[in-house]
PDB file of N, CA, C and O in Angstrom:
ATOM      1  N   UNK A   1       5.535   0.684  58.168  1.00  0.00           N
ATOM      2  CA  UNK A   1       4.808   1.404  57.157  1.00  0.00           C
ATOM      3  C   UNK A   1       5.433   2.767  56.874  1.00  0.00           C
ATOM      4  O   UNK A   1       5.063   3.742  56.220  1.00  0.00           O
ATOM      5  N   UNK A   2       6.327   2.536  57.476  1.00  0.00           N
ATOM      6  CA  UNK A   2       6.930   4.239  57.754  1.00  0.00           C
ATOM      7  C   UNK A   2       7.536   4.429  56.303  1.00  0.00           C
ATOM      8  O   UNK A   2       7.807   5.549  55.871  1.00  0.00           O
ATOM      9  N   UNK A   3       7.735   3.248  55.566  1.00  0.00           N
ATOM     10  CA  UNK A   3       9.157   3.269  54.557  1.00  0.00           C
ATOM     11  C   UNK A   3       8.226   3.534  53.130  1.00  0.00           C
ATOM     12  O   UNK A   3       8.860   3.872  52.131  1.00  0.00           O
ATOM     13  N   UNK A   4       6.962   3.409  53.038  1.00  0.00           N
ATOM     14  CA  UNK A   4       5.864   2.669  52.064  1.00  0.00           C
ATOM     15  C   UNK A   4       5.744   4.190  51.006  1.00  0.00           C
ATOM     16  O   UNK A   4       5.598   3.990  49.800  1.00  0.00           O
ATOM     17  N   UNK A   5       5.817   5.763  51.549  1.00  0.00           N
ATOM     18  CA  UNK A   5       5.790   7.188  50.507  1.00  0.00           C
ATOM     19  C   UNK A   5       7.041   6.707  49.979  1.00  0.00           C
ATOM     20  O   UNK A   5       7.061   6.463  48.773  1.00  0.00           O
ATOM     21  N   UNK A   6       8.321   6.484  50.801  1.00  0.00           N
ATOM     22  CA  UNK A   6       9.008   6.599  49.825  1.00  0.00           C
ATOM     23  C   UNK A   6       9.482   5.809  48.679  1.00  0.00           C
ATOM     24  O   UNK A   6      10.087   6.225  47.691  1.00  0.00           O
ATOM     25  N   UNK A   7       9.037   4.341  49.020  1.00  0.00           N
ATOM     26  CA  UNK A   7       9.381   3.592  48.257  1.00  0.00           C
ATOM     27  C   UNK A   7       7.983   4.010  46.488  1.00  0.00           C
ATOM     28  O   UNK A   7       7.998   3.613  45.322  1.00  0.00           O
ATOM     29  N   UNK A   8       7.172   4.818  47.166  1.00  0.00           N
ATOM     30  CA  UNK A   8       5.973   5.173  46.794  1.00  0.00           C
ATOM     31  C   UNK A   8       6.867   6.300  45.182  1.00  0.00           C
ATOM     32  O   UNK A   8       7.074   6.137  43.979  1.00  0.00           O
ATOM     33  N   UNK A   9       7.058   7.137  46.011  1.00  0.00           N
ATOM     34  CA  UNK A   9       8.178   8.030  45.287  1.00  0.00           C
ATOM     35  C   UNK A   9       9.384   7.163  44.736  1.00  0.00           C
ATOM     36  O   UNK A   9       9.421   7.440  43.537  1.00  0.00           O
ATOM     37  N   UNK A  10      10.152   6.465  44.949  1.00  0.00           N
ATOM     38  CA  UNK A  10      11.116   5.918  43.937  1.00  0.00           C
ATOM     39  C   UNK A  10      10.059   5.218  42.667  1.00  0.00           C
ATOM     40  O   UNK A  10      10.123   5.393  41.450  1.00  0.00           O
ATOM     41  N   UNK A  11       9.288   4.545  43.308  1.00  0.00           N
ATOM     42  CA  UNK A  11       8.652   3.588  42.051  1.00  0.00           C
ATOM     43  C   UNK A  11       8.478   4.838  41.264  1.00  0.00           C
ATOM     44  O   UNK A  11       9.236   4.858  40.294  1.00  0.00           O
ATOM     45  N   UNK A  12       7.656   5.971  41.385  1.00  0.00           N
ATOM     46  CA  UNK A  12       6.991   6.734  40.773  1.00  0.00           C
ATOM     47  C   UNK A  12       8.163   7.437  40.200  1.00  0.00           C
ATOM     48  O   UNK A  12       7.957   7.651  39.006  1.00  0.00           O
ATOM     49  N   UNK A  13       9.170   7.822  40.547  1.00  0.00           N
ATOM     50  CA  UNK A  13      10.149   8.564  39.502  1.00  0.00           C
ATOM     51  C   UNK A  13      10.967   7.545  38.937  1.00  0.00           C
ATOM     52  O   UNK A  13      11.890   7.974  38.244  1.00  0.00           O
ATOM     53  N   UNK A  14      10.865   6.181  39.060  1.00  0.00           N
ATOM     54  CA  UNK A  14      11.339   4.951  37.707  1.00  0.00           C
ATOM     55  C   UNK A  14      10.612   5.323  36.231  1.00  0.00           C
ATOM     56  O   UNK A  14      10.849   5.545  35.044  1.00  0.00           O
ATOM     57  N   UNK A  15       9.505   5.214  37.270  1.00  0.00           N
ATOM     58  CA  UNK A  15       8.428   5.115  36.190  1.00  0.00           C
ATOM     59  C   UNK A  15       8.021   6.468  34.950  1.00  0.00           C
ATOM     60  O   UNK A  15       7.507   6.369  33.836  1.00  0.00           O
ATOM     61  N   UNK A  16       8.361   7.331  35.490  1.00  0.00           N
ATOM     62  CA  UNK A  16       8.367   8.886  34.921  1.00  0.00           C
ATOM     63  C   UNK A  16       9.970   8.768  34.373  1.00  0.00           C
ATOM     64  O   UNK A  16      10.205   9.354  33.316  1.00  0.00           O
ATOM     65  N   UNK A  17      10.760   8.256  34.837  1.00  0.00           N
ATOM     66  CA  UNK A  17      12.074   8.101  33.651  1.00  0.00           C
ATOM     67  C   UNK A  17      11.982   7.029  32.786  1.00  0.00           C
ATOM     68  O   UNK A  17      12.187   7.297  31.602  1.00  0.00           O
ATOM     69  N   UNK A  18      11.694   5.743  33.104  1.00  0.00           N
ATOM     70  CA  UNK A  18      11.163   4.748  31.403  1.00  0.00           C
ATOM     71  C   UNK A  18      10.303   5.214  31.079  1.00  0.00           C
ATOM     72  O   UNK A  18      10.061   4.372  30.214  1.00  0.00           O
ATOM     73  N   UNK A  19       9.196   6.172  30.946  1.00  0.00           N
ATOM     74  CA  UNK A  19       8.320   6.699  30.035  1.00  0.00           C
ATOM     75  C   UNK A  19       8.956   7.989  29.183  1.00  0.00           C
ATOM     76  O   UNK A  19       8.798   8.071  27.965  1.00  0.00           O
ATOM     77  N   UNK A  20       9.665   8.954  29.927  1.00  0.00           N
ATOM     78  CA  UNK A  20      10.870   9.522  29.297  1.00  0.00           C
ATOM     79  C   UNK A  20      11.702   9.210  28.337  1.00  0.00           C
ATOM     80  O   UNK A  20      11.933   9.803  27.283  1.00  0.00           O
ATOM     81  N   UNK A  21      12.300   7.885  28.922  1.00  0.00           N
ATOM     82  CA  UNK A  21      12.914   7.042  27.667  1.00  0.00           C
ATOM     83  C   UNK A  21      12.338   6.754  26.475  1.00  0.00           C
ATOM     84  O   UNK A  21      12.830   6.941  25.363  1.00  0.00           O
ATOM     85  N   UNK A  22      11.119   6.222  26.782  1.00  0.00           N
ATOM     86  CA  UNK A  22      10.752   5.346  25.665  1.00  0.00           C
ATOM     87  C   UNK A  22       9.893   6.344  24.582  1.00  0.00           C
ATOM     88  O   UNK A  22       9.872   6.182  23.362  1.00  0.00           O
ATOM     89  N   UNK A  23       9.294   7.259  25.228  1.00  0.00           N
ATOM     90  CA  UNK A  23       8.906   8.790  24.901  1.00  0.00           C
ATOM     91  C   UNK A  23      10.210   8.940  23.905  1.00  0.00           C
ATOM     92  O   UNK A  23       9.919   8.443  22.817  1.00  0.00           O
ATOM     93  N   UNK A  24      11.481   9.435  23.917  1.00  0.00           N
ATOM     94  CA  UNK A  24      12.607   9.645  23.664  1.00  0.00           C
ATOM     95  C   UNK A  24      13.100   8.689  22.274  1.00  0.00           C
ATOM     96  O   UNK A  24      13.399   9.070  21.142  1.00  0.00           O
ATOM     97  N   UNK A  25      13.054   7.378  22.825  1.00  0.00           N
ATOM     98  CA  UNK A  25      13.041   6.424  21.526  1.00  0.00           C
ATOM     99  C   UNK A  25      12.422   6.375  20.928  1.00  0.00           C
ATOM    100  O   UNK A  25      12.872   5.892  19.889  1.00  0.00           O
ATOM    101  N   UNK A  26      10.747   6.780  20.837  1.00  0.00           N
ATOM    102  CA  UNK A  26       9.615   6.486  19.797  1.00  0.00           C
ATOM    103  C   UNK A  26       9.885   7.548  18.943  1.00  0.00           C
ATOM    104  O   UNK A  26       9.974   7.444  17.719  1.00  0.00           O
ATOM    105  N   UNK A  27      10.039   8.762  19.710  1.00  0.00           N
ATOM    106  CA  UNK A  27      10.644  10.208  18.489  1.00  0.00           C
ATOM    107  C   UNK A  27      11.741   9.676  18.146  1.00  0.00           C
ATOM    108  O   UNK A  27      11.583   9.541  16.932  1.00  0.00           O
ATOM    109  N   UNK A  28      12.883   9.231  18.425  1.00  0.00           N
ATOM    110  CA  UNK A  28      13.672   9.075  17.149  1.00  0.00           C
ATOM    111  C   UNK A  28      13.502   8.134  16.295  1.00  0.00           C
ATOM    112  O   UNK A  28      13.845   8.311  15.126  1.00  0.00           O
ATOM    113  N   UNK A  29      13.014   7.109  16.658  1.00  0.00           N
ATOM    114  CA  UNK A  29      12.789   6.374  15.358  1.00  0.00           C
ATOM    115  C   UNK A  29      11.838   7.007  14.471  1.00  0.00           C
ATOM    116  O   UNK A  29      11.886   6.755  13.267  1.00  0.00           O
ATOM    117  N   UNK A  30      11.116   7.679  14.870  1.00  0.00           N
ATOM    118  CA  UNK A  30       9.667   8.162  13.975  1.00  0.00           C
ATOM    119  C   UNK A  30      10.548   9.102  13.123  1.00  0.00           C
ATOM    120  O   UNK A  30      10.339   9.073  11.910  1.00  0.00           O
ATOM    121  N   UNK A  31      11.664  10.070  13.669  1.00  0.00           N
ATOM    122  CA  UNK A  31      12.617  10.576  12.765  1.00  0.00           C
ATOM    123  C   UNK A  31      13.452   9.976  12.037  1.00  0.00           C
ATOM    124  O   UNK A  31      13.361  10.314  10.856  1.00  0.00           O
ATOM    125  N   UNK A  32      14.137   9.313  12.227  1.00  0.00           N
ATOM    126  CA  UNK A  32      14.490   8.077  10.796  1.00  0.00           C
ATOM    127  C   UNK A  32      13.565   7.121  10.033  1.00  0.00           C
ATOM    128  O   UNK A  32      13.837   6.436   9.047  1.00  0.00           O
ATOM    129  N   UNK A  33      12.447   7.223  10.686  1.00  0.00           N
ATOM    130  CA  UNK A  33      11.862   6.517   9.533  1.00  0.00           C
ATOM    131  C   UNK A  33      11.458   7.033   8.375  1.00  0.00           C
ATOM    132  O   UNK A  33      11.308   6.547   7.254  1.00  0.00           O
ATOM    133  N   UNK A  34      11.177   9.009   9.213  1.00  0.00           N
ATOM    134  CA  UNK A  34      11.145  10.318   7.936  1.00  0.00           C
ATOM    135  C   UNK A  34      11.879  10.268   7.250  1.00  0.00           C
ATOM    136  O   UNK A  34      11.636   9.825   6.128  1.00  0.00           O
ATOM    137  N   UNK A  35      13.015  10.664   7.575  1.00  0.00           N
ATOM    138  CA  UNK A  35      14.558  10.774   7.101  1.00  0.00           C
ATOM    139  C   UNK A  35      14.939   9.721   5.995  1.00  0.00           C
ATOM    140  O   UNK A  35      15.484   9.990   4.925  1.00  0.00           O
ATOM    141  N   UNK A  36      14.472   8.193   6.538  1.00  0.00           N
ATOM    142  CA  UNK A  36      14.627   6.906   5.323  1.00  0.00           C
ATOM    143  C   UNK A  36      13.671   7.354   4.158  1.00  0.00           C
ATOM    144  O   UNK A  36      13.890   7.223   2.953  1.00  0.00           O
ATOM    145  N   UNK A  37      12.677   7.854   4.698  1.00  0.00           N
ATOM    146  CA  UNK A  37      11.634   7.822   3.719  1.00  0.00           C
ATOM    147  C   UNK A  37      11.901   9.001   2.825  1.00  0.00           C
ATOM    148  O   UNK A  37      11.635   8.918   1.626  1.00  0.00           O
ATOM    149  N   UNK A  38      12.498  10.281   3.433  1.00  0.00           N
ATOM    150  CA  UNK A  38      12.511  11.440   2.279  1.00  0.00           C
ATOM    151  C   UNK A  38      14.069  10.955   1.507  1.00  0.00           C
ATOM    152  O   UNK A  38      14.245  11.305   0.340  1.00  0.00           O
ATOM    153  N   UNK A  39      14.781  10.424   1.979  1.00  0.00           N
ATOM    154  CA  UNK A  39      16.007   9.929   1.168  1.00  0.00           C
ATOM    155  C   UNK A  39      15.949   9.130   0.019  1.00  0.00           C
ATOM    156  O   UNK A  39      16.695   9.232  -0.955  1.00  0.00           O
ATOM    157  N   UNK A  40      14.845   8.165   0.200  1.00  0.00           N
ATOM    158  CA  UNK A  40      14.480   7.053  -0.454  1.00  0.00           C
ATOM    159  C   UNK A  40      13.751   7.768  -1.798  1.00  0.00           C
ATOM    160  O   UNK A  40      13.983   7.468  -2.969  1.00  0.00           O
ATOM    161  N   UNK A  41      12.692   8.916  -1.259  1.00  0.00           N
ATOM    162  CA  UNK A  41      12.116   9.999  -2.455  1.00  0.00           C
ATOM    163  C   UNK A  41      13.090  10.662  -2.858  1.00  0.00           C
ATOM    164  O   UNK A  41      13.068  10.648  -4.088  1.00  0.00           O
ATOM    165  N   UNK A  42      14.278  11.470  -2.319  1.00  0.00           N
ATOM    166  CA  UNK A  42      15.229  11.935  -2.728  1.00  0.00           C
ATOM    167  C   UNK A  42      16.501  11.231  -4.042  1.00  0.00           C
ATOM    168  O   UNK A  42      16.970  11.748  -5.056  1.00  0.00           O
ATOM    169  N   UNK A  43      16.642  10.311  -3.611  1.00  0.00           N
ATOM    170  CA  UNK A  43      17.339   8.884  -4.752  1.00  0.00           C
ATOM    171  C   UNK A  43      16.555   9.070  -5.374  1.00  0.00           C
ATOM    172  O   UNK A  43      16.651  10.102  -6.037  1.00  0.00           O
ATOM    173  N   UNK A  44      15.578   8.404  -5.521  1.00  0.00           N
ATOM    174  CA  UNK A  44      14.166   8.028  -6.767  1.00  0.00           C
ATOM    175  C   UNK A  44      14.391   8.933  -7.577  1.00  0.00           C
ATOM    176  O   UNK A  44      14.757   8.867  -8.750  1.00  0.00           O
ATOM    177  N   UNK A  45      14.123   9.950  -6.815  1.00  0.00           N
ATOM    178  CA  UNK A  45      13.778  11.442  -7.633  1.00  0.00           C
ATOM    179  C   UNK A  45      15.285  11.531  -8.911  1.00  0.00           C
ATOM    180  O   UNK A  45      15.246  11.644 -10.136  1.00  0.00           O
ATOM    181  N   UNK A  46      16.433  11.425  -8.000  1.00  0.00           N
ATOM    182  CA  UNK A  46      17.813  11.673  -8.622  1.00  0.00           C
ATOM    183  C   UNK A  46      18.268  10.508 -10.079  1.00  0.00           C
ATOM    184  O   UNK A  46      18.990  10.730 -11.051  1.00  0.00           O
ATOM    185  N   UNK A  47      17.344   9.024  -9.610  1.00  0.00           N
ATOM    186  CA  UNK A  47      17.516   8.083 -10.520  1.00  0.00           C
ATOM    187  C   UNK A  47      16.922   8.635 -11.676  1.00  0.00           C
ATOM    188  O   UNK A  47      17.270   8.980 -12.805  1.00  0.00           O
ATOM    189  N   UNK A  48      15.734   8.589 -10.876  1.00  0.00           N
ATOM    190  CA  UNK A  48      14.731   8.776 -12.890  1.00  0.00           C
ATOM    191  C   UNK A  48      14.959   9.971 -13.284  1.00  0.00           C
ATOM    192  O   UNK A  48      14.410  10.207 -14.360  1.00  0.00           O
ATOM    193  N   UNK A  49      15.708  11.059 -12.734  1.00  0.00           N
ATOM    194  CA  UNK A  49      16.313  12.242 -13.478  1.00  0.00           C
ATOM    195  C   UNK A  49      17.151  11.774 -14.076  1.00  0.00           C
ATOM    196  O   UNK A  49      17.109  12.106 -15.261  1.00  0.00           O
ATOM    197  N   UNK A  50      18.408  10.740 -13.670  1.00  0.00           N
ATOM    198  CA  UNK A  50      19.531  10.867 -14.556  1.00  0.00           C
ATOM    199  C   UNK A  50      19.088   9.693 -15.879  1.00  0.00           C
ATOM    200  O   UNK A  50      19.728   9.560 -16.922  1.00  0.00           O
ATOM    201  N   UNK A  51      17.964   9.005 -15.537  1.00  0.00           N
ATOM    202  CA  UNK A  51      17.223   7.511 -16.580  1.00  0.00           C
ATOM    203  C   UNK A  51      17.119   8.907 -17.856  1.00  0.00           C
ATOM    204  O   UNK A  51      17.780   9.144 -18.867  1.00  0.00           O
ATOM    205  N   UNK A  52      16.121   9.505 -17.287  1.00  0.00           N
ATOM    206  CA  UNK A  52      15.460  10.597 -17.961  1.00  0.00           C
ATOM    207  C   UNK A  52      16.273  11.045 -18.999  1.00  0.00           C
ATOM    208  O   UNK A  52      16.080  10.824 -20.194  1.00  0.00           O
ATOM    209  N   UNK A  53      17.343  11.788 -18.426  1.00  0.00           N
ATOM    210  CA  UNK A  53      18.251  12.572 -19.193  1.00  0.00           C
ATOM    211  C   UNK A  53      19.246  11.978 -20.451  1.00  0.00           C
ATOM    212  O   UNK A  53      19.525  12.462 -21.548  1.00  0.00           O
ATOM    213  N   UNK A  54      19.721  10.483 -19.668  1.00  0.00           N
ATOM    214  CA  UNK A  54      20.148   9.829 -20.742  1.00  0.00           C
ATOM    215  C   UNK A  54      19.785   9.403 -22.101  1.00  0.00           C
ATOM    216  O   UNK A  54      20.398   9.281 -23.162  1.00  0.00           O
ATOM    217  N   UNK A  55      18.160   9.155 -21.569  1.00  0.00           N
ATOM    218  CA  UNK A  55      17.252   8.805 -22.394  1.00  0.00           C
ATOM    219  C   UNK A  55      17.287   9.660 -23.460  1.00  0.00           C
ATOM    220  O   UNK A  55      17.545   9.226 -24.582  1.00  0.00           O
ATOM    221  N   UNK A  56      16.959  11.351 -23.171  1.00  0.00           N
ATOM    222  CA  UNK A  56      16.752  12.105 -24.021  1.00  0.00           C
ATOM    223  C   UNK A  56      18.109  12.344 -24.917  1.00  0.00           C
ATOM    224  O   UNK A  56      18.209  12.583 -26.120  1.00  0.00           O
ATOM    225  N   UNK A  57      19.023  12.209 -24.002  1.00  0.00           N
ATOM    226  CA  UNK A  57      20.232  12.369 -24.712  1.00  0.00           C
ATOM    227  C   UNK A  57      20.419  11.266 -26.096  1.00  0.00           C
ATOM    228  O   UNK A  57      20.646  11.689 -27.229  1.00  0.00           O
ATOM    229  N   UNK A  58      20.288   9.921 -25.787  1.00  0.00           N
ATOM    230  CA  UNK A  58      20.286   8.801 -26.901  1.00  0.00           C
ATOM    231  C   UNK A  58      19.391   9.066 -28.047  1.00  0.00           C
ATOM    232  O   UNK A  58      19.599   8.574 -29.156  1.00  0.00           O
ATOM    233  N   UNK A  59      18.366   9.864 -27.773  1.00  0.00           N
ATOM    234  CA  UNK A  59      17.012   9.934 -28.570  1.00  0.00           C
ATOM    235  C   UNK A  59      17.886  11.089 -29.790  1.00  0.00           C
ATOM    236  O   UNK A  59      18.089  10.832 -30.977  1.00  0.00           O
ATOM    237  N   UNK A  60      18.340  12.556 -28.940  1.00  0.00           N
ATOM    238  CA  UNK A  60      18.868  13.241 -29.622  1.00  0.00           C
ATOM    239  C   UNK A  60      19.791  12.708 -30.205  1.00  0.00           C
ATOM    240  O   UNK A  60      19.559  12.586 -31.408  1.00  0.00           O
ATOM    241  N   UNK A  61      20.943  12.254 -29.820  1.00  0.00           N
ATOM    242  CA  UNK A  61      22.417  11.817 -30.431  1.00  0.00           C
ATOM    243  C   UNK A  61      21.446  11.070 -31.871  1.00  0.00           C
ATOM    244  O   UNK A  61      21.580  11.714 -32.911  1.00  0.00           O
ATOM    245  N   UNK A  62      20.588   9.896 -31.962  1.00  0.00           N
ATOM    246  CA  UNK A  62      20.091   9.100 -33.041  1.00  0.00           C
ATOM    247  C   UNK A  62      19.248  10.071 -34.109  1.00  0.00           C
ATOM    248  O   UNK A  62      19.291   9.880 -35.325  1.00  0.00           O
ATOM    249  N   UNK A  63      18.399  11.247 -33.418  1.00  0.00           N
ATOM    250  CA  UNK A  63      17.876  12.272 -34.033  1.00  0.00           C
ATOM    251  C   UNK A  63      19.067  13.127 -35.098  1.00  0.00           C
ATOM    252  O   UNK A  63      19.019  13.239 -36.323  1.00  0.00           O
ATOM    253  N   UNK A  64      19.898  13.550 -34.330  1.00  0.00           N
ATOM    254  CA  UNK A  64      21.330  13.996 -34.734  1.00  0.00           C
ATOM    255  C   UNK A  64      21.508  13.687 -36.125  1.00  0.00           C
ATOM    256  O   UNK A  64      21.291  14.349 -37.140  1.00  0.00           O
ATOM    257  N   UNK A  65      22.188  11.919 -35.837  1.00  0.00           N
ATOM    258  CA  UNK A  65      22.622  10.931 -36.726  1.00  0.00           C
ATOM    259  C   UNK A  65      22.233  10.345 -37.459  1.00  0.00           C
ATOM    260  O   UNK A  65      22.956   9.454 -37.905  1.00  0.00           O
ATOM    261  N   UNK A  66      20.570  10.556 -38.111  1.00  0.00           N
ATOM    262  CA  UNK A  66      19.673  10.089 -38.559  1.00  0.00           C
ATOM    263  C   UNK A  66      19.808   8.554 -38.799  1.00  0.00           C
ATOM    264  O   UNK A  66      19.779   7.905 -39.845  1.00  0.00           O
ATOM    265  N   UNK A  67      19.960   8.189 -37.526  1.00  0.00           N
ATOM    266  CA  UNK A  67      19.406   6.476 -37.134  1.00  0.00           C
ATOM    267  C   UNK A  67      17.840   6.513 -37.468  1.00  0.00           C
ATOM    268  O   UNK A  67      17.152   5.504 -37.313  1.00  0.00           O
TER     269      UNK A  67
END
């Protein structure tokens, strides 16, 4: 029984390092899933600006040209 704290203590600092870990992995994914997500608003944002702009541009050029 002599051996039983310490094996007591290894289990217990396994266990306090895979919770560390996985502690460790849940924040980074939770940060790329931000990161996907403000990029994904970031594009969007950049698409329908440049939809936008073209748009207005064709409208003018035909305004222009009296199409």
């Amino acid at each position: 029984m002599g051996y039983a704290p310490r094996l007591a203590l290894q289990v217990s600092g396994v266990n306090e390092v895979f919770w560390s870990v996985l502690n460790g992995v849940l924040l980074l994914l939770s940060r790329l899933r931000l990161l996907d997500r403000l990029g994904d608003q970031l594009v969007g944002g950049f698409v329908r600006g440049v939809y936008t702009y073209e748009k207005e541009c064709h409208a003018t050029i035909r305004t222009q040209c009296g199409a």
